[in-house]
C-alpha positions as CSV (number, residue, x, y, z in Angstrom):
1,X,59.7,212.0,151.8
2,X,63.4,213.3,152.4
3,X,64.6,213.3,156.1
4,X,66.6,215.8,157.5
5,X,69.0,214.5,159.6
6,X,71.1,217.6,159.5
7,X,72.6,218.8,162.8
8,X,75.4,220.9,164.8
9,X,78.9,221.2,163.4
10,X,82.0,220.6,165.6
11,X,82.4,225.1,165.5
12,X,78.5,225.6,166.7
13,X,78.9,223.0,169.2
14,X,82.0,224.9,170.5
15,X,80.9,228.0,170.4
16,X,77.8,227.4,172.3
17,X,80.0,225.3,174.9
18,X,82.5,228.8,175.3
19,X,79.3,231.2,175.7
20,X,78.1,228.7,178.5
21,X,81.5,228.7,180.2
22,X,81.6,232.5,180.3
23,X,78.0,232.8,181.4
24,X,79.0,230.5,184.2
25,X,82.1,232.2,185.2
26,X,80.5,235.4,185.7
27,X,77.5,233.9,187.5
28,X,79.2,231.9,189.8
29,X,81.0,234.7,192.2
30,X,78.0,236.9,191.9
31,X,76.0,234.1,193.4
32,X,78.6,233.2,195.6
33,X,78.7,237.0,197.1
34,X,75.0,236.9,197.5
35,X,75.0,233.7,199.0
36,X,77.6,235.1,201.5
37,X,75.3,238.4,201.9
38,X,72.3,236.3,202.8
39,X,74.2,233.9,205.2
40,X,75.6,237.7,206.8
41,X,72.1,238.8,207.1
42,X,71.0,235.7,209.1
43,X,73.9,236.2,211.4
44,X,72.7,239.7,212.1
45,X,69.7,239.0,212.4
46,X,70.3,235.7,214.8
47,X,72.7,238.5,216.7
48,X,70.3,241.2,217.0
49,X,67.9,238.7,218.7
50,X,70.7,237.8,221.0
51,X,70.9,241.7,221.9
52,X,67.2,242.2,222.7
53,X,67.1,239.0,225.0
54,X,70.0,240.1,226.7
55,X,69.0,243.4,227.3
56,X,65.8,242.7,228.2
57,X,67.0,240.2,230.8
58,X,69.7,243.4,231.9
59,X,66.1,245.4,232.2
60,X,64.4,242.6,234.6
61,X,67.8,242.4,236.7
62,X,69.3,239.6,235.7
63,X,72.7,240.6,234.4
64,X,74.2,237.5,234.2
65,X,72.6,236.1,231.1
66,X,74.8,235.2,228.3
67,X,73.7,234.3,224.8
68,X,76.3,232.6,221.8
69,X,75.4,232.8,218.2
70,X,76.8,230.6,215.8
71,X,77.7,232.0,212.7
72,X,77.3,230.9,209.3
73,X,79.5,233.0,207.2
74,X,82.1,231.4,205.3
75,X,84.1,234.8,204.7
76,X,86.0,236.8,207.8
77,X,84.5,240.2,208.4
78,X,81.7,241.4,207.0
79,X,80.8,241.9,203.3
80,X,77.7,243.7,203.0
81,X,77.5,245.8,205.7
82,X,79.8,248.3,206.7
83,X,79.5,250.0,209.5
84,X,77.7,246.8,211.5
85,X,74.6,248.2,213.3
86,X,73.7,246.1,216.3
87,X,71.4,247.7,219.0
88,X,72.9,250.9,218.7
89,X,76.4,249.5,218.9
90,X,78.2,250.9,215.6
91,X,81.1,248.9,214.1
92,X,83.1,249.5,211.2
93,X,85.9,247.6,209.3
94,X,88.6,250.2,210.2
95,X,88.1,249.9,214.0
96,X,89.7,247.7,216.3
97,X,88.0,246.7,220.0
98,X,85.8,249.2,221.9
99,X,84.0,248.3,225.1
100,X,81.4,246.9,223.1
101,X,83.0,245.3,220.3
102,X,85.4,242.5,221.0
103,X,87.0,241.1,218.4
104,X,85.2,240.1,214.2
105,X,82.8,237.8,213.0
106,X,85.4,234.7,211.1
107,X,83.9,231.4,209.6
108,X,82.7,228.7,212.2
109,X,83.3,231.8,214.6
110,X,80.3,232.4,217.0
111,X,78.9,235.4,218.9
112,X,78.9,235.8,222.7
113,X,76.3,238.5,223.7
114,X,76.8,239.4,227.1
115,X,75.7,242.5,229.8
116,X,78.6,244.4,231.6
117,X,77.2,246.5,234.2
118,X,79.5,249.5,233.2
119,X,79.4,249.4,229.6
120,X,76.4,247.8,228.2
121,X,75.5,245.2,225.9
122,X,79.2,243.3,224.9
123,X,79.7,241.8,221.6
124,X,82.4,239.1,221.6
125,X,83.6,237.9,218.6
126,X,85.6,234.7,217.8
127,X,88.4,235.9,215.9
128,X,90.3,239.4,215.9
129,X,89.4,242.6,214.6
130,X,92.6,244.0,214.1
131,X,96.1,242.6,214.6
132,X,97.3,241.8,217.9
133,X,100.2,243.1,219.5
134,X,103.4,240.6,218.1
135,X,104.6,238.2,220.8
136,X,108.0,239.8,220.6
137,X,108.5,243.7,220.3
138,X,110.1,243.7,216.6
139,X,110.9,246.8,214.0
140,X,109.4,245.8,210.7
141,X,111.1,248.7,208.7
142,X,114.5,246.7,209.7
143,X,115.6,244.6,206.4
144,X,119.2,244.0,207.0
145,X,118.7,240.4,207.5
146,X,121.3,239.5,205.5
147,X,124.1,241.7,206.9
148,X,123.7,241.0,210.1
149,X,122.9,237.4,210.1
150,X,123.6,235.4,207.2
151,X,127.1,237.2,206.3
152,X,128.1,236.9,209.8
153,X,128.6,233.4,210.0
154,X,131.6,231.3,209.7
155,X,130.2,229.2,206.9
156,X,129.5,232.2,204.3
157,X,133.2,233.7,205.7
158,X,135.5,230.9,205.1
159,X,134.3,230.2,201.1
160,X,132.3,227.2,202.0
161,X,129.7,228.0,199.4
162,X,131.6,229.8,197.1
163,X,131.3,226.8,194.9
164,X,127.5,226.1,195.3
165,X,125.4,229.3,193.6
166,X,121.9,227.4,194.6
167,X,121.5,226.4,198.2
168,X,118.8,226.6,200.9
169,X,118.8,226.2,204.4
170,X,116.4,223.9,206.3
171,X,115.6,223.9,209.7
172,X,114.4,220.7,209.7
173,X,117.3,218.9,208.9
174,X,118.9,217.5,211.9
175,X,122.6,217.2,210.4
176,X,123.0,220.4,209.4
177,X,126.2,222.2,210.5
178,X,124.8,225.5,208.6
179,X,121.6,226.1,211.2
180,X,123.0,226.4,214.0
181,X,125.1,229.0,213.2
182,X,122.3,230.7,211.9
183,X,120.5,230.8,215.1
184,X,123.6,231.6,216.8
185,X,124.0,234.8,214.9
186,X,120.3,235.1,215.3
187,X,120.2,235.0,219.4
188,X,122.8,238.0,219.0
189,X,119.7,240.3,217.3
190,X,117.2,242.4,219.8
191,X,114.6,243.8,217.4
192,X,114.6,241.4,214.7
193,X,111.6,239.8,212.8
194,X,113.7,237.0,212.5
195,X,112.9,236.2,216.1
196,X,109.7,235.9,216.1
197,X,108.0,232.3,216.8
198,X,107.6,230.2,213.8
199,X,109.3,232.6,211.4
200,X,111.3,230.7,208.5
């Protein structure tokens, strides 16, 4: 009786290994997305809970009552669901903070549900919804960085790199004659981005 010990080539074995790579790489974000979608839909729902017992408590007089939710999305904002519907109070992506809305749902963020006699029901957010206002007042249009800084120093002035095409400036170096006439020209700006905290 003849045995037939026949079996994959080196090509079948690769091709079957590429059509299981693509299979996975489409497969994997669409389960991560619904993975995110479900964890979303728990934190609503967890939220929603919140609202009732806070509102209820409101109902029976005791206005004092606050109620955090963790969350458990790993994604800032929300994915699935745009606008939020919570209790009536309607959110969507393109607003910023209302009275009842305070800030967005970020990852390891929580929820504070709390009962403000005036407006309601408050959702609070960990996180921000929209950007803050900048720590210093500065025009972004402005781009004439290096005119007013850079080529106002003595070191660009008197040739000093005319020799050296590559350089870069570090702040971190503590010898460096080049910095701190940098940030000398740079104190002279009013309106600059440069100047705002923790800029490079």
């Amino acid at each position: 009786m003849k045995l037939n010990r026949k079996g994959f080539t080196l090509m079948e074995m690769l091709i079957v290994i590429a059509i299981v790579a693509v299979l996975i790489s489409v497969a994997v974000p669409v389960l991560s997305s619904q993975l995110e979608r479900s964890r979303e839909a728990v934190d609503l729902a967890n939220v929603r809970s919140a609202y009732a017992q806070v509102s209820t408590e409101a109902l029976l007089g005791n206005t004092g009552i606050t109620v955090t939710v963790n969350l458990k999305q790993k994604q800032a904002g929300w994915q699935s669901a745009n606008p939020v519907n919570i209790g009536g109070i309607v959110h969507s992506k393109s607003n910023g903070n209302t009275d009842n809305w305070k800030g967005d749902a970020e990852p390891g963020g929580s929820c504070e549900v709390s009962y403000d006699k005036t407006h309601g029901v408050v959702l609070t957010w960990s996180g921000t919804a929209a950007p803050g206002e900048p720590s210093y007042p500065f025009n972004t249009a402005y781009t004439n960085f290096f005119d007013d800084v850079l080529y106002k120093t003595a070191f660009w002035n008197d040739g000093t790199l005319s020799n050296n095409a590559l350089f870069e400036f570090d702040s971190r170096c503590p010898n460096s004659t080049y910095i701190p006439q940098i940030k000398a020209e740079l104190d002279k700006q009013t309106n600059s981005l440069l100047l705002r905290e923790n800029c490079t």
